[in-house]
N, C-alpha and C positions, 0 to 999 in steps of 0.2 A: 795394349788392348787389341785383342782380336778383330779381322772382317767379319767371323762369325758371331761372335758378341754384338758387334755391332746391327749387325742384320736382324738378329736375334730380338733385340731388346726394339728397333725399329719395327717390325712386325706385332710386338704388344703392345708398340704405344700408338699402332694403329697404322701407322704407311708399309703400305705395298711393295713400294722400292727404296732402295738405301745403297750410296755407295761414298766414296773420299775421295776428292780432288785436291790437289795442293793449293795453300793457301799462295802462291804466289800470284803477281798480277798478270791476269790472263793478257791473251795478243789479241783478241777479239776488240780487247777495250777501244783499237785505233779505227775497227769498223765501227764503232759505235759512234766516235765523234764526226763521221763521214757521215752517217748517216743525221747524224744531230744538225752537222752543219749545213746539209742541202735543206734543213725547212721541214723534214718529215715528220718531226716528233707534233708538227701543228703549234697548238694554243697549250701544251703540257709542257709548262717552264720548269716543272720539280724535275724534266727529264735534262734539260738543256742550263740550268742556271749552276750556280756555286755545289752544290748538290752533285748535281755529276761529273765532278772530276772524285768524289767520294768512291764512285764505282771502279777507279784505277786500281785501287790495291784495298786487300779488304783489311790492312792491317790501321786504314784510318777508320776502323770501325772496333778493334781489338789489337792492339799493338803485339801482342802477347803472338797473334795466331800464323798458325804450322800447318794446322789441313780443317779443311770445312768438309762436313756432312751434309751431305747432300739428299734428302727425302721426298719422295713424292706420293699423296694421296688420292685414289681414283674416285671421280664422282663422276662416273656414267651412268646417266640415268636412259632406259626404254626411253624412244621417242619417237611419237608421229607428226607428220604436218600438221601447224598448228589449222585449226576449223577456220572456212573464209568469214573474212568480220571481226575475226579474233587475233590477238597480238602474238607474236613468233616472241620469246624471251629466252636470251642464253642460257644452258642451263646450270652455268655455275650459280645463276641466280635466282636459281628455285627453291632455295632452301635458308637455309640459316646463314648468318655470314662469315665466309670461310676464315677470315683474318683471325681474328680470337679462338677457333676452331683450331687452328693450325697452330697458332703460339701453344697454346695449352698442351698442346702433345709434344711441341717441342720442347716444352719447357720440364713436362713428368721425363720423356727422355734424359735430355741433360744429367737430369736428379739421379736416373736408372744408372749412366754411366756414369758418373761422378762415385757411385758405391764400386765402382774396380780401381779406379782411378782420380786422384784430382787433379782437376785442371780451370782453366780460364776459360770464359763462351759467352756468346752470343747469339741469339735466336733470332732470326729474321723472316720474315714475311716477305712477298712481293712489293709491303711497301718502303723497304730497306733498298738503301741505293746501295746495290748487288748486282751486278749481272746473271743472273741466275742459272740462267738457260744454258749459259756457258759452262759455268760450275758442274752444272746437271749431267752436261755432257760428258764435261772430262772425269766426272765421278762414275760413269758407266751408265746413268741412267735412261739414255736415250740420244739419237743424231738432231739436229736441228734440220726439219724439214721444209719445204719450198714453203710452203704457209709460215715459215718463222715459228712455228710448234718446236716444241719438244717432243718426239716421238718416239714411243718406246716397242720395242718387238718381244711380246706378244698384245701389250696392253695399249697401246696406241695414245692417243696424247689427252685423252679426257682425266688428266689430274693435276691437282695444284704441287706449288715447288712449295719447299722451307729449306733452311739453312740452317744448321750451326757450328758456327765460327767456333775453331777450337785452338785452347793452345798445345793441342796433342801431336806429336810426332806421332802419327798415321801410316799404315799403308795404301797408297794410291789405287784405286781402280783404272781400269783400260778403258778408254772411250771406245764404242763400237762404231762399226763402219758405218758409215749414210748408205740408207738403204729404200731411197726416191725411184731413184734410176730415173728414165724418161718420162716416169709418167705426171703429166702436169694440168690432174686433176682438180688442183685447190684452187691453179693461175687460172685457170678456162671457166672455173663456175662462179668466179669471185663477179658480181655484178654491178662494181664498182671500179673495177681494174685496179684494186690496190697493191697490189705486187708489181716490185719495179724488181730489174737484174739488178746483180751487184758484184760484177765479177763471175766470182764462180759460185757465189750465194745469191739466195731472193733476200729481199726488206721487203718490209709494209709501208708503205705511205697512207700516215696515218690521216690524210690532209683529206683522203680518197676512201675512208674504211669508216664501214658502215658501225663499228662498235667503239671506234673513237665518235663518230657523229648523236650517238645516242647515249655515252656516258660522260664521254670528257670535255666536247665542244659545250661552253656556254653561251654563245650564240647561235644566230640563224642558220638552221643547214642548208647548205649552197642551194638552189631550184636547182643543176641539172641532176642531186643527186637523190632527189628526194621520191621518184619516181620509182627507178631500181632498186631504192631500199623497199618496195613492199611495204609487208606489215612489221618491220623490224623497229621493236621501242627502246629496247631495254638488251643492248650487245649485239652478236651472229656468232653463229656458228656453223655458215654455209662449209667454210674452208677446211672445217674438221669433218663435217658430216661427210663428203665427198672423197677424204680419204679412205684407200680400199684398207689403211691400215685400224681405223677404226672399225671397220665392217667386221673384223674379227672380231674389235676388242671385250671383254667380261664387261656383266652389268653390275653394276653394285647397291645396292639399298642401304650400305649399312652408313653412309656418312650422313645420310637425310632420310631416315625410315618413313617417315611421314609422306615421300612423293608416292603419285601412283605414276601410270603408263601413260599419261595422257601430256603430249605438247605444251609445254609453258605451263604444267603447274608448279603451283608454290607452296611451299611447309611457310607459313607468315605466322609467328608470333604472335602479329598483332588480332589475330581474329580466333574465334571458338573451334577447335581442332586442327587448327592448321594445315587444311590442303583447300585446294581450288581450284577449279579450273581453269585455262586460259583465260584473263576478260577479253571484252569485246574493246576493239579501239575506241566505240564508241562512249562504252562507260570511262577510258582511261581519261578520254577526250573533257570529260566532266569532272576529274578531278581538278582538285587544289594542289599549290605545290607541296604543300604539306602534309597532305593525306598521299600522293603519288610517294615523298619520302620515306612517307611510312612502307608504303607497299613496298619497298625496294629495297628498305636500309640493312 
């Protein structure tokens, strides 16, 4: 099978980028459990328990597998400052939720190429223990930048990864250069100092990041951090907005046609045409947790 085949049938089943990295176990994995062991991952044990030694080799996810495809889908949406009073929300999470979004294309994929060829696969989401970001890379799709982003040139890092695991003897893609240089836009706006060095790469301390504090911490967020976070409810996206490689990147409307231009709105299922405007912290403030789930899920 083809790279152009493959590009090919990735672009109809809706991602933007496509490339093949070898299934073997990446070398990053050994940064990963430095970074695991210093405490960074926080209160997120699926990253730190039994679970992640799964991310060593993806062949304990498909015995079978030879080269993983690597896809990435853009959802940059127009965005202004959210209005004062009103809540700042990532914008991955304006719209429908990407997880089932993403399988489903992976999964008609598969189907697409499976009529050239058969093979053994697997489709994975973000919530697959994969190192991804890594895969991303070494499949061509983009450098890992000082925000620990996946960044791509020309489209910059506003899109989600998928994965599928294949048992296809593949041609590999070229990892492209890191292409940061000096400028340490995401470290100097970050209002939490979550970016530690790491060598000659940055980490997140997630102990310190304002979108682990607002999605994954189930307790109280620390007082000195709660100041800095602003009106941030629901993730940040200070560290992508500040790159100048985003300032380039294309908008897209087609993955969430229902948003408009406006900060923190949402396409929500659960109400009468699906968009909205930012709420006010004040009305979030008077939710239940079960109507706040709603809002979010």
């Amino acid at each position: 099978m083809t790279a152009a085949t493959i590009q090919r049938i990735a672009r109809e089943c809706g991602f933007e980028l496509a490339g093949v990295a070898p299934a073997d176990p990446p070398e990053d994995f050994a940064r990963y459990e430095a970074w695991a062991a210093q405490g960074m991952a926080g209160e997120m044990r699926y990253l730190t328990d039994r679970r992640a030694d799964l991310r060593r080799d993806v062949r304990n996810l498909l015995p079978s597998a030879k080269s993983v495809i690597c896809v990435g889908k853009l959802y940059n949406q127009r965005s202004e400052p959210a209005a004062a009073g009103h809540a700042s929300i990532s914008r991955y999470a304006w719209g429908k939720d990407y997880h089932g979004v993403m399988r489903a294309s992976l999964e008609e994929m598969a189907a697409r190429l499976s009529e050239h060829e058969t093979f053994e696969w697997k489709a994975c989401v973000d919530t697959a223990p994969v190192l991804e970001r890594t895969f991303a890379r070494l499949a061509g799709l983009g450098w890992i930048g000082k925000n620990t982003c996946l960044i791509n040139e020309p489209r910059g890092s506003w899109f989600f990864l998928g994965e599928l695991i294949t048992s296809l003897e593949l041609e590999v893609s070229a990892p492209p250069p890191e292409r940061c240089g000096t400028c340490t836009r995401c470290i100097d706006a970050c209002p939490t100092d979550a970016f530690v060095p790491a060598g000659e790469w940055w980490s997140i301390d997630a102990r310190r990041c304002i979108a682990y504090f607002t999605i994954e911490l189930r307790g109280a967020i620390p007082e000195e951090f709660r100041g800095p976070m602003g009106s941030h409810v629901f993730g940040c996206d200070i560290c992508q907005d500040v790159c100048p490689w985003n300032s380039r990147a294309p908008v897209t409307e087609a993955f969430n046609p229902g948003l408009t231009a406006a900060a923190g709105v949402m396409a929500s299922p659960a109400r009468e045409g699906g968009v909205h405007e930012a709420p006010s912290l004040e009305s979030l403030a008077e939710l239940s947790e079960a109507e706040f789930r709603e809002m979010f899920r």
